[in-house]
Backbone atoms as SQL, in Angstrom:
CREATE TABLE atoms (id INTEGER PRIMARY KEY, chain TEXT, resi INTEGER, resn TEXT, atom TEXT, x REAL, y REAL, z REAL);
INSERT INTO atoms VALUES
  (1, 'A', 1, 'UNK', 'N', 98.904, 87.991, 107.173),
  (2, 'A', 1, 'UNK', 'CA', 97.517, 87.761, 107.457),
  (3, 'A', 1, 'UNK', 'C', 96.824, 89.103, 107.720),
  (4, 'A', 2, 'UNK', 'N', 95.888, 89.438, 107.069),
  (5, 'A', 2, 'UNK', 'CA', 95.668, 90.725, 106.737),
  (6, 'A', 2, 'UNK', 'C', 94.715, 90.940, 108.057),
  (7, 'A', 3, 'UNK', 'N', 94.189, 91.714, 108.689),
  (8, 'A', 3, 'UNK', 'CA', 93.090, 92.021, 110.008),
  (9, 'A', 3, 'UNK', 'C', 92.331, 93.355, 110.161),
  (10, 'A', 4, 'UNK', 'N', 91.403, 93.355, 110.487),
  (11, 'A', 4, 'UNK', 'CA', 90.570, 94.763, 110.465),
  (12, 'A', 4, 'UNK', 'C', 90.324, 94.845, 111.982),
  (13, 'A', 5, 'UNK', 'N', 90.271, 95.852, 112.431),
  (14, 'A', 5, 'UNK', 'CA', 89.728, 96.325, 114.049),
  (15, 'A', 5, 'UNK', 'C', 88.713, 96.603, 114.079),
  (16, 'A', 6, 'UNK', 'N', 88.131, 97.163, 115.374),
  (17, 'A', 6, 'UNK', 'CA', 86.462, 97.985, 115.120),
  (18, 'A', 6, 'UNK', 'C', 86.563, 97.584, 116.651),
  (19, 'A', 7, 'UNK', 'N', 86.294, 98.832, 117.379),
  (20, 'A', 7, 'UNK', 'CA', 86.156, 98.795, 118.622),
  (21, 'A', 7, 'UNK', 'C', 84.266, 99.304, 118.521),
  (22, 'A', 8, 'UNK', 'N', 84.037, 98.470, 119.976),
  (23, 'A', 8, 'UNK', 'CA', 82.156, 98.644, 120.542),
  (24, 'A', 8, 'UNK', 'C', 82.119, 98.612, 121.520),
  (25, 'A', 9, 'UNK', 'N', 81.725, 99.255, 122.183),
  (26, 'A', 9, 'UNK', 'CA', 81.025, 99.424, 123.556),
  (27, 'A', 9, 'UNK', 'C', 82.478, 99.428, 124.614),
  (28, 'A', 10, 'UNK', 'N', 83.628, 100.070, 124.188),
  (29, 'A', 10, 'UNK', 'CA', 84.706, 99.763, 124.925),
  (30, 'A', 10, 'UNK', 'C', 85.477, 99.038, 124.597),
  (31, 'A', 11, 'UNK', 'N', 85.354, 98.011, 123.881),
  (32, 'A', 11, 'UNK', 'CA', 85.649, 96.503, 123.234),
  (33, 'A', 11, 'UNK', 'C', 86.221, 97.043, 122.055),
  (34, 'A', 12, 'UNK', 'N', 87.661, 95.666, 121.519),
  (35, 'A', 12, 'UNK', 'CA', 88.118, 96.232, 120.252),
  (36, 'A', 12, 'UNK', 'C', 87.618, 94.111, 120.224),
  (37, 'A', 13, 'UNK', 'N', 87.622, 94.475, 119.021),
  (38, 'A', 13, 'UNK', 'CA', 87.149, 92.964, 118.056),
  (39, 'A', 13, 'UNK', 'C', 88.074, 92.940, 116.648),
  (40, 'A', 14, 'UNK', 'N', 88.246, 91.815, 116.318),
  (41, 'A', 14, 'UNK', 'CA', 89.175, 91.914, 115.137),
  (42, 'A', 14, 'UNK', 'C', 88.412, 90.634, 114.393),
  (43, 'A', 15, 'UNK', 'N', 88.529, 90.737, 112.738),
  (44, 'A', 15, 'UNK', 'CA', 88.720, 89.528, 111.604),
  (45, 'A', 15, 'UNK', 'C', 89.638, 89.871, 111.161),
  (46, 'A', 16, 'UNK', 'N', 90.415, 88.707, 110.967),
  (47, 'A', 16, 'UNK', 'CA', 91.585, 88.186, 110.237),
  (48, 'A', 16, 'UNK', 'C', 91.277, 87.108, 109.439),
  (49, 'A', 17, 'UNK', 'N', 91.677, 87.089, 108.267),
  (50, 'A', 17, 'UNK', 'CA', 91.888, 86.276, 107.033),
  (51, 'A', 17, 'UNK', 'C', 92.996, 85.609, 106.533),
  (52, 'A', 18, 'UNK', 'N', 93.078, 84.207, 106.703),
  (53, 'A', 18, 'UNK', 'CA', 93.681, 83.621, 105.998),
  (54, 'A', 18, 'UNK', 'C', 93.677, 81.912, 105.466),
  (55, 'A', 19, 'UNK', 'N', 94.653, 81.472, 104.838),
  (56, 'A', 19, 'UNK', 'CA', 94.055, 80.215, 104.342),
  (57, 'A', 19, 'UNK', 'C', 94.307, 79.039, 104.787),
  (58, 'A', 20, 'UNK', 'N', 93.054, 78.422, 105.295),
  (59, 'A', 20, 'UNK', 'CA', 93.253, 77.061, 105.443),
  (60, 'A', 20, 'UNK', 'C', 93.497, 75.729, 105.063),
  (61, 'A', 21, 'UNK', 'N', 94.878, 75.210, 104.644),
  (62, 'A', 21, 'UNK', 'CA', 95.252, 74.045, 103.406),
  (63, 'A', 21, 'UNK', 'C', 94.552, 73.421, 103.892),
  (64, 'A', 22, 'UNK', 'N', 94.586, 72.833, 105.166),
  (65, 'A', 22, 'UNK', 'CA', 93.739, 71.829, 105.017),
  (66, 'A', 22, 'UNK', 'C', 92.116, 71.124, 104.543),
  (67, 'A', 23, 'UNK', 'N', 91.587, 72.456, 104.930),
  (68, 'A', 23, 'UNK', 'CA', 90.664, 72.210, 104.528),
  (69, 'A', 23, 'UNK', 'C', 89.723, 72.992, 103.022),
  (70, 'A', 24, 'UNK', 'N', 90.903, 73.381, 102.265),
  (71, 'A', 24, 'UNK', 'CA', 91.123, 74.159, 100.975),
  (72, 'A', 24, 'UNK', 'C', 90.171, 75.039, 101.007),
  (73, 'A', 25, 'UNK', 'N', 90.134, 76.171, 102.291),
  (74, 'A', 25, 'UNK', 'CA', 89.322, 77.380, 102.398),
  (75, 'A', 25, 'UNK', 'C', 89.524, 78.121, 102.441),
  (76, 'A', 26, 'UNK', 'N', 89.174, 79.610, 102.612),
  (77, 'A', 26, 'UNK', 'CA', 89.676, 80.954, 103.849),
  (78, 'A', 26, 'UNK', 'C', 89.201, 80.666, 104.644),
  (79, 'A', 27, 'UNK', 'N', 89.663, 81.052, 105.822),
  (80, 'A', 27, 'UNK', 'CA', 89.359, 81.082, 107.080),
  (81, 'A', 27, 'UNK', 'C', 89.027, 82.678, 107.084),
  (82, 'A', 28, 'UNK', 'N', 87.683, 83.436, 108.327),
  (83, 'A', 28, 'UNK', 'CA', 87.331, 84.427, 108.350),
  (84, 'A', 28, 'UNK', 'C', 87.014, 84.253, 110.135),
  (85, 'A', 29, 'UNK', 'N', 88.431, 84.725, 110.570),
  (86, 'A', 29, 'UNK', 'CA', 88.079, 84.297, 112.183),
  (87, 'A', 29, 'UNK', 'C', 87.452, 85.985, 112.500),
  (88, 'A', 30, 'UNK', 'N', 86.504, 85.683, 114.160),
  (89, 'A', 30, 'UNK', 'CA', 86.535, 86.688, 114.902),
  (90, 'A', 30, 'UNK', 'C', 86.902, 86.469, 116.169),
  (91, 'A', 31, 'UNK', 'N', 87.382, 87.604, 117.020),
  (92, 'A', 31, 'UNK', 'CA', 88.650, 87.285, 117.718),
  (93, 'A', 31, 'UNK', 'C', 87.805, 88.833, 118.565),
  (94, 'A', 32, 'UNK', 'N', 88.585, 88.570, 119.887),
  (95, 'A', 32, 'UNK', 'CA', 88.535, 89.964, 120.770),
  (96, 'A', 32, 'UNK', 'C', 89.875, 90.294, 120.549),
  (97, 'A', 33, 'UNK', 'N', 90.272, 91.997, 120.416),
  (98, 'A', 33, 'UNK', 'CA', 91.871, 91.803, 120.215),
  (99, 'A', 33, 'UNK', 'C', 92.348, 92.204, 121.394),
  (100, 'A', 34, 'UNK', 'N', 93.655, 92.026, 121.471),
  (101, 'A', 34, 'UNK', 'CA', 94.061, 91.913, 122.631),
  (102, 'A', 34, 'UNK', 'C', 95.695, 93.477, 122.301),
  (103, 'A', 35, 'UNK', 'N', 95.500, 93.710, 123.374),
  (104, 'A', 35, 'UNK', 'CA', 97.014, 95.357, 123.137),
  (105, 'A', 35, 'UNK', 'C', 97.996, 95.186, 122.513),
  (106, 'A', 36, 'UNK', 'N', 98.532, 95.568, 121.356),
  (107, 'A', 36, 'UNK', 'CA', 99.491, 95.303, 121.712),
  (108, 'A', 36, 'UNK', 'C', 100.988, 96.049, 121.671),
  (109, 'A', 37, 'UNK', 'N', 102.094, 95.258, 121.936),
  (110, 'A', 37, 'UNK', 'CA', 103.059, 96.225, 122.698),
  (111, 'A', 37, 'UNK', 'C', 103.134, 97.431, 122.445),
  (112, 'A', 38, 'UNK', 'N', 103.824, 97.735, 123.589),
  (113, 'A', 38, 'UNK', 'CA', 103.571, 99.181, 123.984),
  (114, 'A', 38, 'UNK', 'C', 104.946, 99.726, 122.521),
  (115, 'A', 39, 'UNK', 'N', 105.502, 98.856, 122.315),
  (116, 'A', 39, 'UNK', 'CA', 106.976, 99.521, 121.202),
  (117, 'A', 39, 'UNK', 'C', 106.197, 99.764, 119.609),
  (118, 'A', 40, 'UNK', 'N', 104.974, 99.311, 119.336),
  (119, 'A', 40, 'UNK', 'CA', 104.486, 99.215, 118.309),
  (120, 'A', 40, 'UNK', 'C', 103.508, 100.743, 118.020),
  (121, 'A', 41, 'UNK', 'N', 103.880, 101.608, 117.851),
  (122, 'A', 41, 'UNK', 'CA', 103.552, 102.792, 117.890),
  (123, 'A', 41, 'UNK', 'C', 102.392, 102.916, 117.010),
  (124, 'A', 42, 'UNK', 'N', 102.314, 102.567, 115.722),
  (125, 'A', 42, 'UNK', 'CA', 101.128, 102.388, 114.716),
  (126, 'A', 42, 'UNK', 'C', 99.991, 101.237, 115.031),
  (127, 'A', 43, 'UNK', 'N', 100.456, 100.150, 116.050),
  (128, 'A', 43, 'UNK', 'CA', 99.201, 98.957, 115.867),
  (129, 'A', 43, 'UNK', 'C', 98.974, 99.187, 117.511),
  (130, 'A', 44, 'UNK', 'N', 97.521, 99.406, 118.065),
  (131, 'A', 44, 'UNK', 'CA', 97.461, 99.028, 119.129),
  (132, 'A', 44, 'UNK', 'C', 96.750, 97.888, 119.467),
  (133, 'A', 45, 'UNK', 'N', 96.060, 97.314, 118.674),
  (134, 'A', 45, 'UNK', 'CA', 95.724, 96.018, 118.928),
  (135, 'A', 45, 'UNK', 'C', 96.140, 94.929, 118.131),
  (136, 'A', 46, 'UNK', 'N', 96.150, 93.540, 118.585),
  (137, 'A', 46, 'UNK', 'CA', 96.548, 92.408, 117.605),
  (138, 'A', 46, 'UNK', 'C', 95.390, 91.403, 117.542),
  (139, 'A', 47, 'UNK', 'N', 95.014, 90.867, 116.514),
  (140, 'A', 47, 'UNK', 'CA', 93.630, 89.768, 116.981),
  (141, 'A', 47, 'UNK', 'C', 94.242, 88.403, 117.795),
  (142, 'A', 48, 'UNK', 'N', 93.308, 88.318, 118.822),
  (143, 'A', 48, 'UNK', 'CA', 93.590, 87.428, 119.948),
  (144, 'A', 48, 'UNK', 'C', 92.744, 86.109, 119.524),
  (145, 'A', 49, 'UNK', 'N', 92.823, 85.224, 120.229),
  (146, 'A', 49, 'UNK', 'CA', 92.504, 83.890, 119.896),
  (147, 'A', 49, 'UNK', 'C', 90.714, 84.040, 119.352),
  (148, 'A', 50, 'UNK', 'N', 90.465, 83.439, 118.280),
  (149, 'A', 50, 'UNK', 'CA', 89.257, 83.717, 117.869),
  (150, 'A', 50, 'UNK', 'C', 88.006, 82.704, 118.091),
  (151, 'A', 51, 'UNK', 'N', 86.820, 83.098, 118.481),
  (152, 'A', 51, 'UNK', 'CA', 86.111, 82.624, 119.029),
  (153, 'A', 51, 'UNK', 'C', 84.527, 81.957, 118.085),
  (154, 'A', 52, 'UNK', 'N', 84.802, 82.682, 116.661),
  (155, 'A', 52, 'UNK', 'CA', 83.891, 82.484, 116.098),
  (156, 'A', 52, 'UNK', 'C', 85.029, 82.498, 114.364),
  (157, 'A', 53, 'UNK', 'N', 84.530, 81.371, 113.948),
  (158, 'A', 53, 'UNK', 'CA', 85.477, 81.008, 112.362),
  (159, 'A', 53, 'UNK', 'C', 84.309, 80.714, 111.003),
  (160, 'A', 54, 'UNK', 'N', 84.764, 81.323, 109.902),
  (161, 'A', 54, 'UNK', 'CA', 83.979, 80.577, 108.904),
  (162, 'A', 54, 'UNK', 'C', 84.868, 80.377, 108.179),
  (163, 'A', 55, 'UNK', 'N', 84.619, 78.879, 107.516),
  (164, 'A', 55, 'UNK', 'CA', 85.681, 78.520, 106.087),
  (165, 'A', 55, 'UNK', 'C', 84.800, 78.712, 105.362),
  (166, 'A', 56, 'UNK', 'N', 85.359, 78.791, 104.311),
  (167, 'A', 56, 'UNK', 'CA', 85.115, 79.690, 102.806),
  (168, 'A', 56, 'UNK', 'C', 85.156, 78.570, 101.592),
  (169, 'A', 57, 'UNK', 'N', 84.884, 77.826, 101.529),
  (170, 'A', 57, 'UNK', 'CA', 85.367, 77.236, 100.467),
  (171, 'A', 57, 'UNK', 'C', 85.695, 77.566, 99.114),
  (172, 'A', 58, 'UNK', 'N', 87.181, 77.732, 98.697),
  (173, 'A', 58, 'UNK', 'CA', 87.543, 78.028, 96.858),
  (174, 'A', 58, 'UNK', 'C', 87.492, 77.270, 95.652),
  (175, 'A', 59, 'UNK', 'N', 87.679, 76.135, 96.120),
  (176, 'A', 59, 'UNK', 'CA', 87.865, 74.926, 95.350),
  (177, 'A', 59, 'UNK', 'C', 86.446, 73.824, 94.743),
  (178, 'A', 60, 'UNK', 'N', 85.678, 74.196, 95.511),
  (179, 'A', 60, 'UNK', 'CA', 84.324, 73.229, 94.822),
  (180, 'A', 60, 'UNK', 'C', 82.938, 74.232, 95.233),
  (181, 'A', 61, 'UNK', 'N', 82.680, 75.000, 94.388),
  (182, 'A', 61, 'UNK', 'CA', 81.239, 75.870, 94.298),
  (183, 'A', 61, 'UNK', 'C', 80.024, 75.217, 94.835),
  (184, 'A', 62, 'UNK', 'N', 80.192, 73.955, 94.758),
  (185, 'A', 62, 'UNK', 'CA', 79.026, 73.034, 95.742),
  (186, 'A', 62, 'UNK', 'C', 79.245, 73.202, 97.111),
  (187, 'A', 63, 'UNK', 'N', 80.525, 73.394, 97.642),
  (188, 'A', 63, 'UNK', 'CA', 80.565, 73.294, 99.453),
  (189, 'A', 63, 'UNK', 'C', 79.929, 74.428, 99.947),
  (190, 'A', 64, 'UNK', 'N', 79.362, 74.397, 100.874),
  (191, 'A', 64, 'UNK', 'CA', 78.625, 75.669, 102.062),
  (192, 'A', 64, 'UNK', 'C', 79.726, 76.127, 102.857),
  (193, 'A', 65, 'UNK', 'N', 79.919, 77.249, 102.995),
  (194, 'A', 65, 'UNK', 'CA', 80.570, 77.764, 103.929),
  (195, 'A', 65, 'UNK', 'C', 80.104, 77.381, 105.136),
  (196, 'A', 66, 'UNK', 'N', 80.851, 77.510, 106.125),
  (197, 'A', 66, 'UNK', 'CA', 80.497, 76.958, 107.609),
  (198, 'A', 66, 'UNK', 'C', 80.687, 78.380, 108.570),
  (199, 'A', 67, 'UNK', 'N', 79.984, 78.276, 109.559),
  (200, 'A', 67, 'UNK', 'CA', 80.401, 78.814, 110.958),
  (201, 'A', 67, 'UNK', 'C', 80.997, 77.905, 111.752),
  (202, 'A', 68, 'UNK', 'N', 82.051, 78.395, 112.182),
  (203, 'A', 68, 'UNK', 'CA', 82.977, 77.124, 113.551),
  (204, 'A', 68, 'UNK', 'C', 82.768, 78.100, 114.934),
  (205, 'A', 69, 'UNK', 'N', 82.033, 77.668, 116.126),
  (206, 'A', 69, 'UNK', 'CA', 81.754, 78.709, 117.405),
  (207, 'A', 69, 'UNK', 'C', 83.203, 77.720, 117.872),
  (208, 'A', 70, 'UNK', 'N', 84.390, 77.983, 118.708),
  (209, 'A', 70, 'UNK', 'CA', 84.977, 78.175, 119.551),
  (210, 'A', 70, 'UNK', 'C', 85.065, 79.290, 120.845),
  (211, 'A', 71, 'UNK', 'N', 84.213, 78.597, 121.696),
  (212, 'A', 71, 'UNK', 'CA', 84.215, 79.422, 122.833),
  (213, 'A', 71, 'UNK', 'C', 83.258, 78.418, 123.739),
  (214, 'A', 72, 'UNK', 'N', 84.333, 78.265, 124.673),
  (215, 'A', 72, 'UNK', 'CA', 83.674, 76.809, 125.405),
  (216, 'A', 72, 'UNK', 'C', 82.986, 77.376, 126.566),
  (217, 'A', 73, 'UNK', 'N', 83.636, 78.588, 127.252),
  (218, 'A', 73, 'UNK', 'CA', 82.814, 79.521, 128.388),
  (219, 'A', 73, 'UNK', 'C', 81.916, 80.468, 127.867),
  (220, 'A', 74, 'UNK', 'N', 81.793, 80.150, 126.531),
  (221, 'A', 74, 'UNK', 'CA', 80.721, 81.420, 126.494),
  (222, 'A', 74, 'UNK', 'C', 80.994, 82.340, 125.769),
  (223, 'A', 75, 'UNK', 'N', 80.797, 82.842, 124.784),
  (224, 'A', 75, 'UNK', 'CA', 81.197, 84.672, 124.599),
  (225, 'A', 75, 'UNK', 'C', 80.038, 85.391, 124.296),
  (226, 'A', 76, 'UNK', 'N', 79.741, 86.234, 124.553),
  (227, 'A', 76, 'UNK', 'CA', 78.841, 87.185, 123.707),
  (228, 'A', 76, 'UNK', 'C', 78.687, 88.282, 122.928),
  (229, 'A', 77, 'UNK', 'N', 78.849, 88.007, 121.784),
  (230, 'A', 77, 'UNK', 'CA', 78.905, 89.100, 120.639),
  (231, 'A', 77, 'UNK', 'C', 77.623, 89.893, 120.310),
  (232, 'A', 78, 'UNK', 'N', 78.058, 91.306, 120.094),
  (233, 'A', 78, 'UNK', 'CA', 77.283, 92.219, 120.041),
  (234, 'A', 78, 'UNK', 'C', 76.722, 92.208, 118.599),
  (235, 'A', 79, 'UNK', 'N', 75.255, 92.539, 118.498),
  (236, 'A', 79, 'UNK', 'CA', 75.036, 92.788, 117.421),
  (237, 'A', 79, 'UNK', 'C', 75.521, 93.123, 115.962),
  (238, 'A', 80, 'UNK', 'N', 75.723, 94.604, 116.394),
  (239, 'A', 80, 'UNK', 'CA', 77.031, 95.034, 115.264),
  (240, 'A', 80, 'UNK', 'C', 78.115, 94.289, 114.980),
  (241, 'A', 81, 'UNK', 'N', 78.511, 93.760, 116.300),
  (242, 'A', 81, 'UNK', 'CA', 79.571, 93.109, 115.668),
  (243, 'A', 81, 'UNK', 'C', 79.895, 91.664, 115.029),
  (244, 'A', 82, 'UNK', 'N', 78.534, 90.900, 115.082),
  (245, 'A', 82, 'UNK', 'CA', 78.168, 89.691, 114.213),
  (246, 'A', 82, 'UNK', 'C', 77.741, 90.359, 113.139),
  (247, 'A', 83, 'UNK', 'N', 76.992, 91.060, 113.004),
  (248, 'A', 83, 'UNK', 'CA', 76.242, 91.936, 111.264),
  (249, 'A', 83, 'UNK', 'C', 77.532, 92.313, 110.551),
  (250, 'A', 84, 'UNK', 'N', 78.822, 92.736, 111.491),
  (251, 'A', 84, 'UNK', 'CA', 80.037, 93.321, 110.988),
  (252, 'A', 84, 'UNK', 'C', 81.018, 92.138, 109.994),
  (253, 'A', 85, 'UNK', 'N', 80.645, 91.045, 111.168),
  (254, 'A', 85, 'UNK', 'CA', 81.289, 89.371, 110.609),
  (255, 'A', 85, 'UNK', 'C', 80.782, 88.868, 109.866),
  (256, 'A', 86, 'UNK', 'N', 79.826, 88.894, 109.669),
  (257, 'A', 86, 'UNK', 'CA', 78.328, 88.135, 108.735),
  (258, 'A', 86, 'UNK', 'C', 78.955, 89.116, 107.220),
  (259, 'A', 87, 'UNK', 'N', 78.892, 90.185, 107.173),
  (260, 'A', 87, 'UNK', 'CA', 79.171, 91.001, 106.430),
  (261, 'A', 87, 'UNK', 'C', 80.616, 90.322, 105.851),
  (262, 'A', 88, 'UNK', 'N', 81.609, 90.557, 106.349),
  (263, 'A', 88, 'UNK', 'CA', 83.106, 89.719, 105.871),
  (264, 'A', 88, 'UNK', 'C', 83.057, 88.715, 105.106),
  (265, 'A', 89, 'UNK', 'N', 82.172, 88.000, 105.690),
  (266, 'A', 89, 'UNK', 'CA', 82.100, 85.931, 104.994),
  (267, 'A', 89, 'UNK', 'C', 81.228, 86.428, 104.029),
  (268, 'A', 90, 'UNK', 'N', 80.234, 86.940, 104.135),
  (269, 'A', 90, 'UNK', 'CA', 79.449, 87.390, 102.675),
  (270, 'A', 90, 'UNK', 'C', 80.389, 87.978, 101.453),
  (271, 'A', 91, 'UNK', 'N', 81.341, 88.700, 102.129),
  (272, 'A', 91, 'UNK', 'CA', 82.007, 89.257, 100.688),
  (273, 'A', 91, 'UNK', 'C', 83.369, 88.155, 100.571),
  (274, 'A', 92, 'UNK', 'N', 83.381, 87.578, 101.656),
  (275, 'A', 92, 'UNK', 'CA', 85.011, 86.885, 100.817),
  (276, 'A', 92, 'UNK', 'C', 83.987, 85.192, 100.170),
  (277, 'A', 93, 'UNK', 'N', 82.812, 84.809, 101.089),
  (278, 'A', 93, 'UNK', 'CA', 81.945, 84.092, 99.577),
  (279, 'A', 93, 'UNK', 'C', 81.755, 84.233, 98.115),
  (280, 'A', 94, 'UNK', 'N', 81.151, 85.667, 98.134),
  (281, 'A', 94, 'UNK', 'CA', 81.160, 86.672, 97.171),
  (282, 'A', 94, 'UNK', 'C', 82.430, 86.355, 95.800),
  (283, 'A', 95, 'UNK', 'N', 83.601, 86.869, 96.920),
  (284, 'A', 95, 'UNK', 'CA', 84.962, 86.904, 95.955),
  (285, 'A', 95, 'UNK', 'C', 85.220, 85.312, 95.543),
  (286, 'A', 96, 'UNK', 'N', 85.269, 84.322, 96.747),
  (287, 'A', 96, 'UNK', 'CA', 85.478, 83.035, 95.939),
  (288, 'A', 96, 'UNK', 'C', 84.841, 82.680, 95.044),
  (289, 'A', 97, 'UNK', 'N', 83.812, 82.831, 94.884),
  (290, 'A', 97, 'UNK', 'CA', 82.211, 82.298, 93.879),
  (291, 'A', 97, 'UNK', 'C', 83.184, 82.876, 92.645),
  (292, 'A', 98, 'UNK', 'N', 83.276, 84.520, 92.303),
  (293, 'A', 98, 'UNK', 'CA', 83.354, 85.150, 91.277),
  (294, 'A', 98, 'UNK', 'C', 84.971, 84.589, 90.586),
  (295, 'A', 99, 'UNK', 'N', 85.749, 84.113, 91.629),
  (296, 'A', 99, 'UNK', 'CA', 87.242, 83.920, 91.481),
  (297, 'A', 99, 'UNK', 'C', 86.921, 82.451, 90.729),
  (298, 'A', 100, 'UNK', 'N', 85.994, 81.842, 91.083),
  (299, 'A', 100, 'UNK', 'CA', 86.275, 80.458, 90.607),
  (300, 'A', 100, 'UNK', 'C', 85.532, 80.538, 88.996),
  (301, 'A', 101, 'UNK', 'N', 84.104, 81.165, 88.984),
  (302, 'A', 101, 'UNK', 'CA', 83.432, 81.092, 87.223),
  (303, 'A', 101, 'UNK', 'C', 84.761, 82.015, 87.196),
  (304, 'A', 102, 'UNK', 'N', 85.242, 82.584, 87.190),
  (305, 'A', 102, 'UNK', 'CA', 86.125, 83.048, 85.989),
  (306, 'A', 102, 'UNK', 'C', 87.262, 82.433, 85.499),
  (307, 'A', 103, 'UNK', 'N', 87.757, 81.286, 86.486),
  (308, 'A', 103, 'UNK', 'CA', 88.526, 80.759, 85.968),
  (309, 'A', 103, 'UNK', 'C', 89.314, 79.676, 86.510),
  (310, 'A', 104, 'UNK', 'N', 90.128, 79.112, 86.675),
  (311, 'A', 104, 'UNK', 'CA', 90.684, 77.698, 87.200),
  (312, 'A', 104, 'UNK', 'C', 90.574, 77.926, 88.209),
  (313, 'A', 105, 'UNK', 'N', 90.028, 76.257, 89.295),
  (314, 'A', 105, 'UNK', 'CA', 89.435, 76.347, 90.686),
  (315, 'A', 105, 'UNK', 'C', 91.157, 76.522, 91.382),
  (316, 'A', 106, 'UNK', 'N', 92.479, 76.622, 91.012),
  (317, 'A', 106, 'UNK', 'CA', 93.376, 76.918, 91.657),
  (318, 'A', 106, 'UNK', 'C', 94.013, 78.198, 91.310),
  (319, 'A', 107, 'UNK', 'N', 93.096, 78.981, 90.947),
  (320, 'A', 107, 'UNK', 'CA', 93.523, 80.646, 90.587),
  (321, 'A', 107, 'UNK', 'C', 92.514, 81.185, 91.817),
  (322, 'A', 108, 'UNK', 'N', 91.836, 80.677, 91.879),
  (323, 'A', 108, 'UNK', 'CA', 90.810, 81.093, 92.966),
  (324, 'A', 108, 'UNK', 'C', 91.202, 81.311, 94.299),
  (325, 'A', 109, 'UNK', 'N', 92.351, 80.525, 94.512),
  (326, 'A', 109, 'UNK', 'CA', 92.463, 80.424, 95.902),
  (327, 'A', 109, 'UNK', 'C', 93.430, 81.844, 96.133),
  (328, 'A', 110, 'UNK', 'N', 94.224, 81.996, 95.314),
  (329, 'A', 110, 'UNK', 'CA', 94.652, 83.349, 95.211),
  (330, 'A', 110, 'UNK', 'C', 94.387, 84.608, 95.388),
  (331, 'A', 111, 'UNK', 'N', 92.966, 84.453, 94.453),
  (332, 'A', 111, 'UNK', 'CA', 92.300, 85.970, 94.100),
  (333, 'A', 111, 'UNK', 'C', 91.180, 85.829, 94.975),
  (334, 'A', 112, 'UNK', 'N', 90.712, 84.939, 95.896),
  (335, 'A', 112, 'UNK', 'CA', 89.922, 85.454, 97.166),
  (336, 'A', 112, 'UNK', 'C', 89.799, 86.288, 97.897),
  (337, 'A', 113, 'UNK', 'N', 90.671, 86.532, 98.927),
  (338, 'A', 113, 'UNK', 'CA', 91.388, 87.014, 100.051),
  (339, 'A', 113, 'UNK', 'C', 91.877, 88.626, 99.074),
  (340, 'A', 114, 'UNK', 'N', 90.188, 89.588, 99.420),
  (341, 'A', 114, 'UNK', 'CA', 90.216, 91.066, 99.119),
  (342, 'A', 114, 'UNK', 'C', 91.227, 92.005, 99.753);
C-alpha cells in the first residue's frame, strides 16, 4: 500500500492508497501519521488510522467519487493539507477515467493506483 508524508505546522499527515473490493474502488485515505519504530531507520512515520476517505470508482464511469469524514471527535485539517488531498483524488479520478476509455473496465482497476 503505497503512502506519501508531508509534515505542517509540526504535524506529519499521510495518504495511502489502496483497493477497495468491496466496493470496486481506490480508496484515497487521509490519516495523521503516527512514529514509527525506532528500528526502522529509513521510515519515520506510518499512516495512522484515517480520518478522511475517498472511493474512486474504476468500474462504472457513471459513479461519483465520494468523500467518507471518519472522525467522530472532530479533526481539523489544515488548509494545505485538504488542497494536498483534494489534489490526490483528483489525479487517481483522473487515472481511473483515462484507465477505463482505454480499455476493459477490469484493466482499469490495475492501472489506477499511480
Amino acid at each position: 500500500m503505497p503512502a506519501e508524508l508531508r509534515k505542517h505546522a509540526g504535524r506529519h499527515y499521510a495518504i495511502q492508497f489502496h483497493y477497495a473490493l468491496p466496493d470496486d474502488s481506490w480508496s484515497v485515505e487521509l490519516s495523521e501519521a503516527v512514529p514509527a519504530p525506532a528500528a526502522w531507520a529509513e521510515t519515520t512515520h506510518l499512516p495512522g488510522p484515517p480520518f478522511l476517505a475517498a472511493l474512486v470508482p474504476d468500474e462504472d464511469p457513471d459513479l461519483e467519487p465520494t468523500v467518507h469524514v471518519f472522525s467522530p471527535d472532530g479533526h481539523a485539517v489544515p488548509y494545505e493539507i485538504m488542497q494536498w488531498f483534494m489534489e490526490e483524488v483528483a489525479d487517481q479520478v483522473e487515472r481511473c477515467r483515462i484507465a477505463f476509455e482505454q480499455g476493459e473496465p477490469e484493466a482499469a482497476q490495475g492501472s489506477c493506483n499511480g
